[in-house]
C-alpha positions as CSV (number, residue, x, y, z in Angstrom):
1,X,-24.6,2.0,46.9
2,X,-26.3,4.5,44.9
3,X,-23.5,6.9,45.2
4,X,-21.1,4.5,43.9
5,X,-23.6,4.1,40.7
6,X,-23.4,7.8,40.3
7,X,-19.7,8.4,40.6
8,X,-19.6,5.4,38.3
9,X,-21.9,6.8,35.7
10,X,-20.3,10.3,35.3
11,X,-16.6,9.1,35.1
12,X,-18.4,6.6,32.4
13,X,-20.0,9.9,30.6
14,X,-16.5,11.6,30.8
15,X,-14.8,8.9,29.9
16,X,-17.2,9.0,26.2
17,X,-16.6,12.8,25.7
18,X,-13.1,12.9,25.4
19,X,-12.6,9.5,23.6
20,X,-12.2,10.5,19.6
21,X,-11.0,14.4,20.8
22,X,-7.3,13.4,19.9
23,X,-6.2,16.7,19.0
24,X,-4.8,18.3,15.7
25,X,-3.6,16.1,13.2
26,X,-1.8,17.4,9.8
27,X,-1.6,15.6,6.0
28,X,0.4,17.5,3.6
29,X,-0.8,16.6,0.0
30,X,3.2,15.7,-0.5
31,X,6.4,15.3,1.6
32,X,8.7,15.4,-1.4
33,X,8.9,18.0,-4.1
34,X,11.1,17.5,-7.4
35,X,12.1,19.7,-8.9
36,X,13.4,18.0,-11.7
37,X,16.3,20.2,-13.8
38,X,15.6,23.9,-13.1
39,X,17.5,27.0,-14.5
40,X,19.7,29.3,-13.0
41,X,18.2,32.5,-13.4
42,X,15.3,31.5,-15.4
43,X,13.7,29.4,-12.4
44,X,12.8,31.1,-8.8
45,X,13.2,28.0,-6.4
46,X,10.3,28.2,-4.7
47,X,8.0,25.5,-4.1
48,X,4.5,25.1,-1.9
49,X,4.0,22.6,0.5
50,X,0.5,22.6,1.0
51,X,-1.2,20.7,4.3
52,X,-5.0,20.2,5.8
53,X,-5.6,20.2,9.7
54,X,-7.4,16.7,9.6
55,X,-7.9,16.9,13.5
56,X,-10.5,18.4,15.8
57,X,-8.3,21.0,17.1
58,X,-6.5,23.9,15.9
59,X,-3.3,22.8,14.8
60,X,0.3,25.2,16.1
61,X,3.3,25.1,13.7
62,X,5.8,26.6,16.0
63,X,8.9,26.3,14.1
64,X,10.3,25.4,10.3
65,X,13.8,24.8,10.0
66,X,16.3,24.1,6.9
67,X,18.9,21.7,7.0
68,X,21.3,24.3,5.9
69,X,21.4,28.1,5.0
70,X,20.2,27.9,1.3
71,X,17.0,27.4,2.0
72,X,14.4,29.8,3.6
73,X,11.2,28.6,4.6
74,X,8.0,30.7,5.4
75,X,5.5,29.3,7.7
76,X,2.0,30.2,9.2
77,X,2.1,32.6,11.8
78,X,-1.9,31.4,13.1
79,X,-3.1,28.5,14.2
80,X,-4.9,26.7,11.8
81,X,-8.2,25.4,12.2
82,X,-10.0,21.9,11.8
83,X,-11.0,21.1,8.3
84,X,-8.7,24.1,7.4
85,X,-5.5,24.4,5.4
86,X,-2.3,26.4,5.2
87,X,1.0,26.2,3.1
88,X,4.7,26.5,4.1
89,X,6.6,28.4,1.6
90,X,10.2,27.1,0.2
91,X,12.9,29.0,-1.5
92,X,16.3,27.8,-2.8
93,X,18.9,29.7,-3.4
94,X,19.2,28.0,-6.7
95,X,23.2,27.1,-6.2
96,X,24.3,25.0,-9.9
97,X,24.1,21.4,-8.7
98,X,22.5,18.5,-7.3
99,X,19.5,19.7,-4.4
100,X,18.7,17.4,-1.7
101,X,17.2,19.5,1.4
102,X,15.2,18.5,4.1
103,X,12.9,21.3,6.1
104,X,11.5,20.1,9.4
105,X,8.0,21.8,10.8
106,X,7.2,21.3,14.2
107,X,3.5,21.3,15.5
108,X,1.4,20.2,18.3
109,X,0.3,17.4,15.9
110,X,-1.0,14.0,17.0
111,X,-0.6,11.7,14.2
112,X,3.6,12.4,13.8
113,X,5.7,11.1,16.2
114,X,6.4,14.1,18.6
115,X,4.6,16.2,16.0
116,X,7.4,16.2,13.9
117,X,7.7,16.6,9.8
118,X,10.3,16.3,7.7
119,X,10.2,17.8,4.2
120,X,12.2,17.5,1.2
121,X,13.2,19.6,-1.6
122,X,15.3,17.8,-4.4
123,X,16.5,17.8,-8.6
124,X,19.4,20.0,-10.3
125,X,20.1,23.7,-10.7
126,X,21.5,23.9,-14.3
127,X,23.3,26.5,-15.7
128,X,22.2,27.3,-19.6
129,X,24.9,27.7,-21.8
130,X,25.8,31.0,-23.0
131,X,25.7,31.1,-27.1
């Protein structure tokens, strides 16, 4: 009987240490950047997406893709700690017209559904008349 209280008592104990350890978790401070109307060859197309590890676990972006070939995206190459933040780094190519990108990170984070992250990049690339 008493071994049965024991065994019952440290799967309780276990069962309290790892409830609330859910892992890394990330919050950008946006999802969407707009541009607005930027300049062909006066603007530089790069924008900062800027996130927080919210977790209690150091958080793993192991990939950043574009949606097509125009725009480049630089990512962290270390994990990131709790309480800690990072950036992910955009660049356009500027082409004249409409942008509507989407970059998708993917991490080990809990609180996205298979960790995860879309990003978008939109607004217009203008070309200023020549006088």
């Amino acid at each position: 009987m008493m071994k049965n209280l024991f065994g019952f008592l440290v799967i309780c104990l276990f069962s309290l240490s790892s409830f609330g350890q859910d892992g890394p978790k990330i919050e950008f401070k946006t999802e969407t950047i707009n541009y607005g109307d930027v300049v062909k060859g006066e603007d530089d197309g790069v924008c900062i997406f800027e996130f927080t590890n919210t977790g209690n676990a150091p958080l793993i972006i192991s990939s950043v893709n574009s949606s097509c070939g125009c725009t480049v995206a630089d990512k962290p190459s270390e994990p990131i700690m709790p309480g800690k933040s990072d950036k992910i780094t955009v660049k356009y190519n500027m082409n004249p017209g409409p942008i509507s990108k989407t970059i998708t990170v993917e991490s080990n984070a809990v609180n996205k559904p298979n960790g995860v992250v879309p990003l978008r990049i939109k607004g217009t690339v203008i070309v200023k008349e020549n006088k």
